[in-house]
TIKERO-267644 format. One record per atom (N, C-alpha, C, O): residue in one letter; x, y, z. Coordinates in Angstrom, 3 decimals, padded with zeros to 6 digits. Layout:
<node resn="A" x="X" y="Y" z="Z"/>
...
This chain:
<node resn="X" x="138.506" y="086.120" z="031.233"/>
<node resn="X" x="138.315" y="087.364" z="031.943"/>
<node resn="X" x="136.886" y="087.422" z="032.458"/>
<node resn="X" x="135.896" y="087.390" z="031.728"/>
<node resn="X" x="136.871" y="087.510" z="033.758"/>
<node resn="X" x="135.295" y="087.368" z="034.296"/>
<node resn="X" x="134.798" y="089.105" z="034.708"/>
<node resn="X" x="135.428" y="089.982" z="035.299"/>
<node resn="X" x="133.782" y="089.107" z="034.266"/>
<node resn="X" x="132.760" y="090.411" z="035.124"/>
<node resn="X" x="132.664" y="090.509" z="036.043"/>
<node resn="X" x="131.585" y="090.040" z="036.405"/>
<node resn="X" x="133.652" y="091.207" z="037.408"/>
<node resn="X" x="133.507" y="091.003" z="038.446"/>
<node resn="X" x="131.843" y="092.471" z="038.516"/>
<node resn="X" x="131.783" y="093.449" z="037.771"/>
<node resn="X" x="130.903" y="092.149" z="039.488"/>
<node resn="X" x="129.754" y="092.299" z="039.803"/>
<node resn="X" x="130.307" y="093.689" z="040.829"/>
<node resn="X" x="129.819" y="093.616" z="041.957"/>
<node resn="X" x="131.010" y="094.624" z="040.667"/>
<node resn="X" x="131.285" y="095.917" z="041.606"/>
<node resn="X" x="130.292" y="096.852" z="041.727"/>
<node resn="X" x="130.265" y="097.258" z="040.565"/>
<node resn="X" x="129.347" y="097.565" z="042.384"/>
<node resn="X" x="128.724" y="098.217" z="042.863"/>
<node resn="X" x="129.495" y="099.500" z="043.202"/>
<node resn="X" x="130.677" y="099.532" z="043.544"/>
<node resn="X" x="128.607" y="100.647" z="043.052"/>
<node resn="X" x="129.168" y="102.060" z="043.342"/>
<node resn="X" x="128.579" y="102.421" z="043.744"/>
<node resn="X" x="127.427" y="102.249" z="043.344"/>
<node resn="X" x="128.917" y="103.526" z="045.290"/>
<node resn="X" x="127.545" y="104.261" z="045.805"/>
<node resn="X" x="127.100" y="105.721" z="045.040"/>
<node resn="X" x="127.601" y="106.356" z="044.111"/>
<node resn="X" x="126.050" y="105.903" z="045.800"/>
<node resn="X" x="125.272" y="106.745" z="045.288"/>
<node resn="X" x="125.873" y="108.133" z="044.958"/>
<node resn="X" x="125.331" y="108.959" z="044.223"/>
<node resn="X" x="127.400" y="108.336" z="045.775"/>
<node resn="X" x="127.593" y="109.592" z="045.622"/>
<node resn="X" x="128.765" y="109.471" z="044.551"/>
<node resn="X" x="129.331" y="110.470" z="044.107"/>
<node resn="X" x="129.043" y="108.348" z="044.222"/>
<node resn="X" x="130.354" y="108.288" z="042.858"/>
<node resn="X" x="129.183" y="108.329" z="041.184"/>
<node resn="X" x="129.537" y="108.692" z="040.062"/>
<node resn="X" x="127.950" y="107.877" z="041.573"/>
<node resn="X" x="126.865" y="107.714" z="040.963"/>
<node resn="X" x="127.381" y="109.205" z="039.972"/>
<node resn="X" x="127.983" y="109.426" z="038.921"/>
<node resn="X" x="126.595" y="110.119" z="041.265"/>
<node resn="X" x="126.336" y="111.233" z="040.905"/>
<node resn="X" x="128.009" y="112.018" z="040.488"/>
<node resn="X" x="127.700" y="112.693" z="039.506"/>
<node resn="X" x="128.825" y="112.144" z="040.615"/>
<node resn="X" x="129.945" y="112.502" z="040.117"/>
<node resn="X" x="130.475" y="111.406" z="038.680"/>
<node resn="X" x="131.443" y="111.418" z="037.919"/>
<node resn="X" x="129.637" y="110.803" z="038.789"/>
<node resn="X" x="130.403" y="110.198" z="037.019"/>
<node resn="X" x="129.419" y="111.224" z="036.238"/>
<node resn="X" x="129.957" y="111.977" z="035.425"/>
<node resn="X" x="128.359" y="111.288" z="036.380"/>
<node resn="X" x="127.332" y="112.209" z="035.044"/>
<node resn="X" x="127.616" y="113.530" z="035.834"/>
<node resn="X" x="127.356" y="113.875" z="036.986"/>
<node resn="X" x="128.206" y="114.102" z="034.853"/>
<node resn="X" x="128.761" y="115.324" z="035.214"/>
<node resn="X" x="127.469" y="116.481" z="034.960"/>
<node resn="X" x="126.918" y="117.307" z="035.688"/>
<node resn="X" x="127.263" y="115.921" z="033.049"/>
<node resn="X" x="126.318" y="117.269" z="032.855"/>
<node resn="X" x="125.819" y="116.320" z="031.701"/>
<node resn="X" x="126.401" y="115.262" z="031.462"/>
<node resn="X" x="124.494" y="116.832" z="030.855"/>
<node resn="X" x="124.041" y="116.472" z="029.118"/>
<node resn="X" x="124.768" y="117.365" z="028.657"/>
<node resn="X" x="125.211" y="118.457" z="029.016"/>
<node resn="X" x="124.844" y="116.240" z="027.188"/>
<node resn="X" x="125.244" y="117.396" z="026.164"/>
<node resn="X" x="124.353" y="117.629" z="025.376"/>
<node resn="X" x="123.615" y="116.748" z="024.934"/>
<node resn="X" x="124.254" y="119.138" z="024.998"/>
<node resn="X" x="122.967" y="119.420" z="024.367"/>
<node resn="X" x="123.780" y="120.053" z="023.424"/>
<node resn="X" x="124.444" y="121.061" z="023.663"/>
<node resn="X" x="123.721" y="119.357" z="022.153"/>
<node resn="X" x="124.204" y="119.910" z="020.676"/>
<node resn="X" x="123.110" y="119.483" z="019.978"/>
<node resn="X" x="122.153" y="118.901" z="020.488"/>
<node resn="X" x="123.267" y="119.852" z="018.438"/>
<node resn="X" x="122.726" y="119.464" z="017.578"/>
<node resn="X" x="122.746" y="118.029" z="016.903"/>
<node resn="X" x="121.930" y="117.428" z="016.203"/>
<node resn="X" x="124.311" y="117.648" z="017.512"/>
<node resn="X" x="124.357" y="116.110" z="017.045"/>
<node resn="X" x="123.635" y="115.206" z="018.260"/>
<node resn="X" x="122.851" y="114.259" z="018.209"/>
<node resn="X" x="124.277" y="115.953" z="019.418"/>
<node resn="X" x="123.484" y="114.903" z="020.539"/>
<node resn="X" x="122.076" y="114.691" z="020.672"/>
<node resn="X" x="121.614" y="113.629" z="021.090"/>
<node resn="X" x="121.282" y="115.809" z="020.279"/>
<node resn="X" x="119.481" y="115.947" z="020.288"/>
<node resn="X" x="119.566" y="114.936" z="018.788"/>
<node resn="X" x="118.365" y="115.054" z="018.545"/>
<node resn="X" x="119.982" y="114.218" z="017.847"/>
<node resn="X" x="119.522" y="113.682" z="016.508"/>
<node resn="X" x="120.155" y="112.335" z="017.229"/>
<node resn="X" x="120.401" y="111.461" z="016.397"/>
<node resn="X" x="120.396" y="112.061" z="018.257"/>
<node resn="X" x="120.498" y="109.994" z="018.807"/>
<node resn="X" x="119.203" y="109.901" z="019.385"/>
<node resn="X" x="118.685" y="108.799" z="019.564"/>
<node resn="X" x="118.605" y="111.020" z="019.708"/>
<node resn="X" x="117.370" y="110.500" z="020.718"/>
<node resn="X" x="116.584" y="110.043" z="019.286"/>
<node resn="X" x="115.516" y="109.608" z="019.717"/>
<node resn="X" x="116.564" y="109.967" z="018.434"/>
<node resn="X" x="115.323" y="108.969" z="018.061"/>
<node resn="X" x="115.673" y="107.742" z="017.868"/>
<node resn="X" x="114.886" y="106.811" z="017.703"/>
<node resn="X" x="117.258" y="107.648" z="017.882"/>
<node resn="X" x="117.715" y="106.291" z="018.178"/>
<node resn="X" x="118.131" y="105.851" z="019.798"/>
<node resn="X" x="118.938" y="105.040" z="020.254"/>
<node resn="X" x="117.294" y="106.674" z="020.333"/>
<node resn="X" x="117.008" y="106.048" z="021.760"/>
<node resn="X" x="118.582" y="105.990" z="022.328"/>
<node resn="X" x="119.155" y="104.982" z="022.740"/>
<node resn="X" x="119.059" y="107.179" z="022.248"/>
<node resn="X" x="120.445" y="107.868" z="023.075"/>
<node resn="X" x="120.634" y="109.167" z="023.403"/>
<node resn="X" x="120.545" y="110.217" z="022.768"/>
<node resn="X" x="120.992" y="108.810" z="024.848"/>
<node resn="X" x="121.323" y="110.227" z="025.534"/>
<node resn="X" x="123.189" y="110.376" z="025.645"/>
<node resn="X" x="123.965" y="109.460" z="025.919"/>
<node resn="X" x="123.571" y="111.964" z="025.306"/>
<node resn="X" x="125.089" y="112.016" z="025.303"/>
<node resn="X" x="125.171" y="112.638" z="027.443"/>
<node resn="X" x="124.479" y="113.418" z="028.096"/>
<node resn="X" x="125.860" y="112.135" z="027.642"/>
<node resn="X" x="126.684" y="112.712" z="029.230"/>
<node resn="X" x="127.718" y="113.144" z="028.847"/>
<node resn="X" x="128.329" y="112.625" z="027.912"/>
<node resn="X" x="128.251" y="114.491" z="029.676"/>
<node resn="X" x="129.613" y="114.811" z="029.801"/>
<node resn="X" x="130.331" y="113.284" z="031.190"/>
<node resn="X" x="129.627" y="112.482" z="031.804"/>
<node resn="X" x="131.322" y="113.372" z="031.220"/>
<node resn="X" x="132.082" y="112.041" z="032.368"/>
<node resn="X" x="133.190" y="112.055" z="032.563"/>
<node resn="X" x="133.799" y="112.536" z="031.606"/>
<node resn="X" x="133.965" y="111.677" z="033.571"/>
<node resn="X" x="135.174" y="112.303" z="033.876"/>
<node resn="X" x="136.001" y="111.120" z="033.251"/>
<node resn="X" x="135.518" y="109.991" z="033.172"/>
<node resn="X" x="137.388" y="111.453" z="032.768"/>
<node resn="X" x="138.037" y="110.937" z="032.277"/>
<node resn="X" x="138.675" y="109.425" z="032.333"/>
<node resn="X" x="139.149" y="108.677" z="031.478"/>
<node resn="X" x="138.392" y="109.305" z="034.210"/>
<node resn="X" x="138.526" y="108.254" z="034.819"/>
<node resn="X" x="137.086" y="106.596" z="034.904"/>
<node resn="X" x="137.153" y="105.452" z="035.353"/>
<node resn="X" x="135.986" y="107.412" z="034.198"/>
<node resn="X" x="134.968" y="106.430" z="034.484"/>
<node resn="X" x="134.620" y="105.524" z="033.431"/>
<node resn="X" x="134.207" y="105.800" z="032.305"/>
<node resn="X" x="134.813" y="104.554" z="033.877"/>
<node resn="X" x="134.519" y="102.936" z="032.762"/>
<node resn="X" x="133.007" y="103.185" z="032.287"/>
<node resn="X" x="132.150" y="104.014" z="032.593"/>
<node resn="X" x="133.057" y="102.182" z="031.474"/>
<node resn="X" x="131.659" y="101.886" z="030.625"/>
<node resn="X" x="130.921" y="101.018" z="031.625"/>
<node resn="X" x="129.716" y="101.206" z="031.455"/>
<node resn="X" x="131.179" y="099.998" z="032.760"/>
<node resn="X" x="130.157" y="099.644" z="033.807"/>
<node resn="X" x="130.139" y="100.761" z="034.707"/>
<node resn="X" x="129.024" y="100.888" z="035.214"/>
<node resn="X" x="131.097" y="101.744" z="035.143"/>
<node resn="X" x="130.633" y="102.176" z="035.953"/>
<node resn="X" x="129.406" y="103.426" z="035.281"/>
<node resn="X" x="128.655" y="104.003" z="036.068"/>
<node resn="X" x="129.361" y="103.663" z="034.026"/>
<node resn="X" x="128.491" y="104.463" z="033.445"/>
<node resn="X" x="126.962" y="104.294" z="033.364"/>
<node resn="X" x="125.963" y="105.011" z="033.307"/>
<node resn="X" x="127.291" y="102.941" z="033.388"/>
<node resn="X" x="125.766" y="102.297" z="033.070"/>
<node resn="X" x="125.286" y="102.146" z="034.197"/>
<node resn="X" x="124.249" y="102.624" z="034.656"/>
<node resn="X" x="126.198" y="101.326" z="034.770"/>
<node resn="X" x="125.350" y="101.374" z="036.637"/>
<node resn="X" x="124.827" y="102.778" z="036.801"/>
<node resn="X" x="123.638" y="102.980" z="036.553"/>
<node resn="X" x="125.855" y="104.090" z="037.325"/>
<node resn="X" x="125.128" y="105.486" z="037.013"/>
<node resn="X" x="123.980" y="105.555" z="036.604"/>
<node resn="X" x="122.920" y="105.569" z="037.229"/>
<node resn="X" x="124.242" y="105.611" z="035.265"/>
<node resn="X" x="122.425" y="106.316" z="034.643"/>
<node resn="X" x="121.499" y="105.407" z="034.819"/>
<node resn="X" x="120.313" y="105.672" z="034.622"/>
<node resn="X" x="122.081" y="103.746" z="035.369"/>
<node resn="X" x="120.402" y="103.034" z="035.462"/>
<node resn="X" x="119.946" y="103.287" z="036.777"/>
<node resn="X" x="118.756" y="103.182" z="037.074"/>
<node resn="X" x="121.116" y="103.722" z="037.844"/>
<node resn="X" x="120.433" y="104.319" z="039.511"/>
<node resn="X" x="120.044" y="105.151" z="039.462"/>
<node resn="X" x="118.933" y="105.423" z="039.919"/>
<node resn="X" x="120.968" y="106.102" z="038.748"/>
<node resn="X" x="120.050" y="107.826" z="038.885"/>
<node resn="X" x="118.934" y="107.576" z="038.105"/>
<node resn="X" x="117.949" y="107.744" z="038.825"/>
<node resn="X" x="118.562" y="107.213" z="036.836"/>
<node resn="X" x="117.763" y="107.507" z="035.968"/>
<node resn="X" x="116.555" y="106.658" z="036.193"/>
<node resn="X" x="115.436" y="107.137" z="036.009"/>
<node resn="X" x="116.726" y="105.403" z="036.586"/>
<node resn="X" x="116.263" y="104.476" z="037.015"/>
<node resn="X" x="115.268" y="104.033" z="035.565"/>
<node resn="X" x="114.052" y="104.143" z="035.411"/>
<node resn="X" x="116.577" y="103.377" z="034.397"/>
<node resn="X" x="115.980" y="103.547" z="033.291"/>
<node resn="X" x="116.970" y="101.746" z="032.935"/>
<node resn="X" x="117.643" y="101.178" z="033.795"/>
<node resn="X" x="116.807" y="101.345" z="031.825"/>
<node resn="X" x="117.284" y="100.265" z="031.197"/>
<node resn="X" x="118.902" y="100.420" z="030.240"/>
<node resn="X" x="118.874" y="100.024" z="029.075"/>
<node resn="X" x="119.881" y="100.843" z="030.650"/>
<node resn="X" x="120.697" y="100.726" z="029.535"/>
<node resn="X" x="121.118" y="099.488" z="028.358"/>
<node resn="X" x="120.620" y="098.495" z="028.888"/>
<node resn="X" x="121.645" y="099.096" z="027.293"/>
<node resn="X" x="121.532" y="098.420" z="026.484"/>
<node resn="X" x="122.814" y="098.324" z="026.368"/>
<node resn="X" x="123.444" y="097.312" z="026.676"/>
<node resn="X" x="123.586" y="099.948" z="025.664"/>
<node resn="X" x="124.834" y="099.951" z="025.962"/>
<node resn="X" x="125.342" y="101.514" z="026.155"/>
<node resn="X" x="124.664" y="102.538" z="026.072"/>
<node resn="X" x="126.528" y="101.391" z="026.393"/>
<node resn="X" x="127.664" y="102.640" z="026.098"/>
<node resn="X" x="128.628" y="102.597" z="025.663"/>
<node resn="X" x="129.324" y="101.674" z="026.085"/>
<node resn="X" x="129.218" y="103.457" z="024.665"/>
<node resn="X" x="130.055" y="104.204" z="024.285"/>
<node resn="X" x="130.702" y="105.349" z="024.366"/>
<node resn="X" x="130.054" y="106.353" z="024.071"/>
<node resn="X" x="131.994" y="105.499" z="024.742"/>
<node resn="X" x="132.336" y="106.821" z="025.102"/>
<node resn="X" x="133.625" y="107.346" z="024.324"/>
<node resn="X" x="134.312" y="106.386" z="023.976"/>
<node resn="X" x="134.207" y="108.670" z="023.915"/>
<node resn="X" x="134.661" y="109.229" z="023.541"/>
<node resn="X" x="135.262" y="110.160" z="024.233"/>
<node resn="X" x="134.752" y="110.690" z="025.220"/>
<node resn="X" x="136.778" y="110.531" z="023.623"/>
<node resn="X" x="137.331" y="111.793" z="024.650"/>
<node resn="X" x="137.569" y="112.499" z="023.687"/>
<node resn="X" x="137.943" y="112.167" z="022.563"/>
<node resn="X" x="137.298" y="113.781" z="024.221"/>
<node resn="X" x="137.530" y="114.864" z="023.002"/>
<node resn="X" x="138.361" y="115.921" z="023.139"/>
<node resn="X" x="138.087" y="117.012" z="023.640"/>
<node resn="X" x="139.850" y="115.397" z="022.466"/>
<node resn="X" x="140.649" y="116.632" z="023.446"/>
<node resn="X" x="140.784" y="117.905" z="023.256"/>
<node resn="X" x="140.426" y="118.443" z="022.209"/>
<node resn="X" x="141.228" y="118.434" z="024.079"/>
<node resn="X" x="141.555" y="120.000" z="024.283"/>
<node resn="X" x="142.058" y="120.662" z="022.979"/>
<node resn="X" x="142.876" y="120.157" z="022.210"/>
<node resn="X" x="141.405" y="121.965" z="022.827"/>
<node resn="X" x="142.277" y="123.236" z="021.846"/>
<node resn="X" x="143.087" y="123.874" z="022.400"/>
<node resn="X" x="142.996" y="124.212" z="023.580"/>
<node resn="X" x="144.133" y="124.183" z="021.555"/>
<node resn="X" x="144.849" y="125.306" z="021.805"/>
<node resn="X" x="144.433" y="126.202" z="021.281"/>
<node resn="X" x="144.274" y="126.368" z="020.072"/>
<node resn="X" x="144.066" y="127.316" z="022.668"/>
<node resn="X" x="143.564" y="129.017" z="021.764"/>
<node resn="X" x="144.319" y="129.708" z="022.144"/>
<node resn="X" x="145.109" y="129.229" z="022.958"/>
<node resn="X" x="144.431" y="130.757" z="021.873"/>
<node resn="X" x="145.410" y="132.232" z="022.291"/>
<node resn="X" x="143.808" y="133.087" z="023.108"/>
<node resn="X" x="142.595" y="132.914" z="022.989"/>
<node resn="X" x="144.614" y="133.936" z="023.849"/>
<node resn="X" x="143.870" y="134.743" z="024.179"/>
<node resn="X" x="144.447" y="135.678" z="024.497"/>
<node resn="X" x="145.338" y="135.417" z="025.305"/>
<node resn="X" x="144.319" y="137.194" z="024.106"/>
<node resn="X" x="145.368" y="138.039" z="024.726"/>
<node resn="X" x="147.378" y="137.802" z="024.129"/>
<node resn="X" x="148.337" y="138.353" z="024.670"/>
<node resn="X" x="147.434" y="136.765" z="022.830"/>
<node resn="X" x="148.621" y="136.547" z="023.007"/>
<node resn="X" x="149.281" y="135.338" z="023.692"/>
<node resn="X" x="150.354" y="134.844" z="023.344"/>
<node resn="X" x="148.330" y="134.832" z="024.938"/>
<node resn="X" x="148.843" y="134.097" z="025.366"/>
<node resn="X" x="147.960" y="132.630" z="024.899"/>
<node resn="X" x="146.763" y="132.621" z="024.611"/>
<node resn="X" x="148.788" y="131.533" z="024.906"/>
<node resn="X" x="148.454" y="130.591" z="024.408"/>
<node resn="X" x="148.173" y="129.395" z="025.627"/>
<node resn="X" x="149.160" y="128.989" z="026.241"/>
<node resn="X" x="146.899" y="128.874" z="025.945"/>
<node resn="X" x="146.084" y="128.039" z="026.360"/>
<node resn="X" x="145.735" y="126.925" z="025.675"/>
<node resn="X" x="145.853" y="126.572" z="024.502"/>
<node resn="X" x="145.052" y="126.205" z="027.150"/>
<node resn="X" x="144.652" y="124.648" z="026.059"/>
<node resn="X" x="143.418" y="124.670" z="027.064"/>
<node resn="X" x="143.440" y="124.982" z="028.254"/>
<node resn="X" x="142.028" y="124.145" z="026.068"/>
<node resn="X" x="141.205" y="123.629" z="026.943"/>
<node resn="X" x="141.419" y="122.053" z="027.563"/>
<node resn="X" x="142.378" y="121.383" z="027.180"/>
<node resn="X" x="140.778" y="121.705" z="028.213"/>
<node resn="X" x="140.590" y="120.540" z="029.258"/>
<node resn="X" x="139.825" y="119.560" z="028.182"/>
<node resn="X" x="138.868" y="119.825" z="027.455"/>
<node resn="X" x="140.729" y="118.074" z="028.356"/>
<node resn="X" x="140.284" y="117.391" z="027.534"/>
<node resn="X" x="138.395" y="117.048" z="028.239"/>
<node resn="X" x="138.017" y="117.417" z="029.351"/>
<node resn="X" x="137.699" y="116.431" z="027.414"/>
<node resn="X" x="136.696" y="116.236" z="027.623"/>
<node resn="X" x="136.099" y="114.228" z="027.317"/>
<node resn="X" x="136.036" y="113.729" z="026.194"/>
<node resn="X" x="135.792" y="113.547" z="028.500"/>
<node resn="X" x="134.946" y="112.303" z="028.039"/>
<node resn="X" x="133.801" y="112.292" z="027.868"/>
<node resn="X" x="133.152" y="112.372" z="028.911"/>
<node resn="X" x="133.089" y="112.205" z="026.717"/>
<node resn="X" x="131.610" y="111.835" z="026.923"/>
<node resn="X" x="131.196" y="110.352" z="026.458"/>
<node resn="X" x="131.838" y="109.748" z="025.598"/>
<node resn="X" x="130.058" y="109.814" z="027.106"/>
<node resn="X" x="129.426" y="108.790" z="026.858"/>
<node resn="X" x="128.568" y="108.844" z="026.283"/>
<node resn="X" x="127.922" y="109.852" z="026.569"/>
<node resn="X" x="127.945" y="108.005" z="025.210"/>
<node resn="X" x="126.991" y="108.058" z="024.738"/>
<node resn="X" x="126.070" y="107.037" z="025.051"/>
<node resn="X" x="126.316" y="106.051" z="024.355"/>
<node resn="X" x="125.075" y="106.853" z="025.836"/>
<node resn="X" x="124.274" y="105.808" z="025.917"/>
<node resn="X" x="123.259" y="105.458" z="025.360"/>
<node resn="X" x="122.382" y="106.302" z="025.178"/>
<node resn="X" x="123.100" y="104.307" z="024.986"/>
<node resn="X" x="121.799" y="103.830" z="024.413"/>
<node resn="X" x="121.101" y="103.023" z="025.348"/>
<node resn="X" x="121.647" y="102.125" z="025.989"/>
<node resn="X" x="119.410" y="103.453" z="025.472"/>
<node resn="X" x="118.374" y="102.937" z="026.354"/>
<node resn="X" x="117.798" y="101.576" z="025.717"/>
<node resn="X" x="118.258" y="101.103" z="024.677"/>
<node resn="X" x="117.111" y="101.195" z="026.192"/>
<node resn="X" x="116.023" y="099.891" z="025.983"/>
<node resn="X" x="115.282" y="100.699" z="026.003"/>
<node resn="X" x="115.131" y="101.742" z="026.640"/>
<node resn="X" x="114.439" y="099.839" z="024.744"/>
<node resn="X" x="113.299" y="100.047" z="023.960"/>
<node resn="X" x="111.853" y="100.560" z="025.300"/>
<node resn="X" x="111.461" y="099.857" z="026.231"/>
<node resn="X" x="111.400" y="101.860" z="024.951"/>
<node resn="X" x="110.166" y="101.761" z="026.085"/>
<node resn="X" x="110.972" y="103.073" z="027.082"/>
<node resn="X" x="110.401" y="104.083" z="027.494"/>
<node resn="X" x="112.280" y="102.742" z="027.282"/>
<node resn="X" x="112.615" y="103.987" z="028.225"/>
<node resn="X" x="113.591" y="105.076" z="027.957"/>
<node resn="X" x="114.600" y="104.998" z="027.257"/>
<node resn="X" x="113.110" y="106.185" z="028.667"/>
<node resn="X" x="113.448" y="107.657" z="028.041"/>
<node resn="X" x="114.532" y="108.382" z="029.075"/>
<node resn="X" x="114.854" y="107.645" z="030.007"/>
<node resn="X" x="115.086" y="109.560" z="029.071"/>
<node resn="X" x="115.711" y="110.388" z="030.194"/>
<node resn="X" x="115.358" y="111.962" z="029.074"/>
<node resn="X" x="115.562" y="112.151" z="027.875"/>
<node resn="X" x="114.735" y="112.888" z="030.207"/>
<node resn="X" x="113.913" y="113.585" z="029.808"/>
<node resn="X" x="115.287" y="114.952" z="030.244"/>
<node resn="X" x="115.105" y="115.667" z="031.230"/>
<node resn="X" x="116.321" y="115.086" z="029.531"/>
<node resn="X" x="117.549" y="115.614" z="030.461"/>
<node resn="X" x="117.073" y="117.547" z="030.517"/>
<node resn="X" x="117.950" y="118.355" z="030.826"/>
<node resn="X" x="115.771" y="117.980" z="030.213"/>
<node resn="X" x="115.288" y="119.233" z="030.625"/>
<node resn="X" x="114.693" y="119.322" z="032.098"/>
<node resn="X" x="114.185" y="120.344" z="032.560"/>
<node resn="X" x="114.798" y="118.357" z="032.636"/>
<node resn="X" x="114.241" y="118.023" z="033.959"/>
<node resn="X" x="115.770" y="117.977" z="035.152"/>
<node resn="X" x="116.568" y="117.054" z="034.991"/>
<node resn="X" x="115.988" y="118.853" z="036.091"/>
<node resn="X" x="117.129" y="118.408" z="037.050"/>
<node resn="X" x="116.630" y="116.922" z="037.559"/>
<node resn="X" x="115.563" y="116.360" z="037.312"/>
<node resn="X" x="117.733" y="116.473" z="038.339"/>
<node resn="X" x="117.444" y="115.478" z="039.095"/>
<node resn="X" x="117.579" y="115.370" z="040.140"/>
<node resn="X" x="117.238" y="114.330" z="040.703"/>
């Protein structure tokens, strides 16, 4: 199975990193040199990394991602589901940061 070398432009870039996640678990990877992204359900682990190393213009090492699915809540009686959720977790090379209190 070979690595084919695919490129993404700038505007699929910006639609894979949806948003940070800012929890309490996600702020305790940054001292292990990881930032969490929200990501749409459809986006691979190259196309993630390509992403945050164009936008961020930073070193990735690796990623990992997770989907976290939907609750069922009631509201009113009536019964709902939230929207499943993918996030990635990336880890940087040593030396580089993403400062995610800053827009881009």
């Amino acid at each position: 199975m070979s690595k084919a070398a695919t490129t993404i432009d700038k505007a699929r870039m910006y639609d894979i990193i949806r948003a940070p996640v800012i929890t309490e678990k996600a702020t305790m990877g940054a001292e292990f040199n990881q930032v969490t992204f929200k990501v749409p359900l459809d986006a691979t682990k190259p196309e993630i990394k390509q992403a945050i190393e164009g936008v961020f213009d930073v070193k990735v090492t690796a990623v990992n991602t997770l989907i976290q699915k939907g609750k069922v809540k009631r509201f009113r009686g009536t019964i709902g589901k939230r929207s499943d959720v993918k996030k990635a977790i990336v880890t940087l090379a040593e030396g580089h940061s993403i400062d995610i209190g800053v827009g881009v």
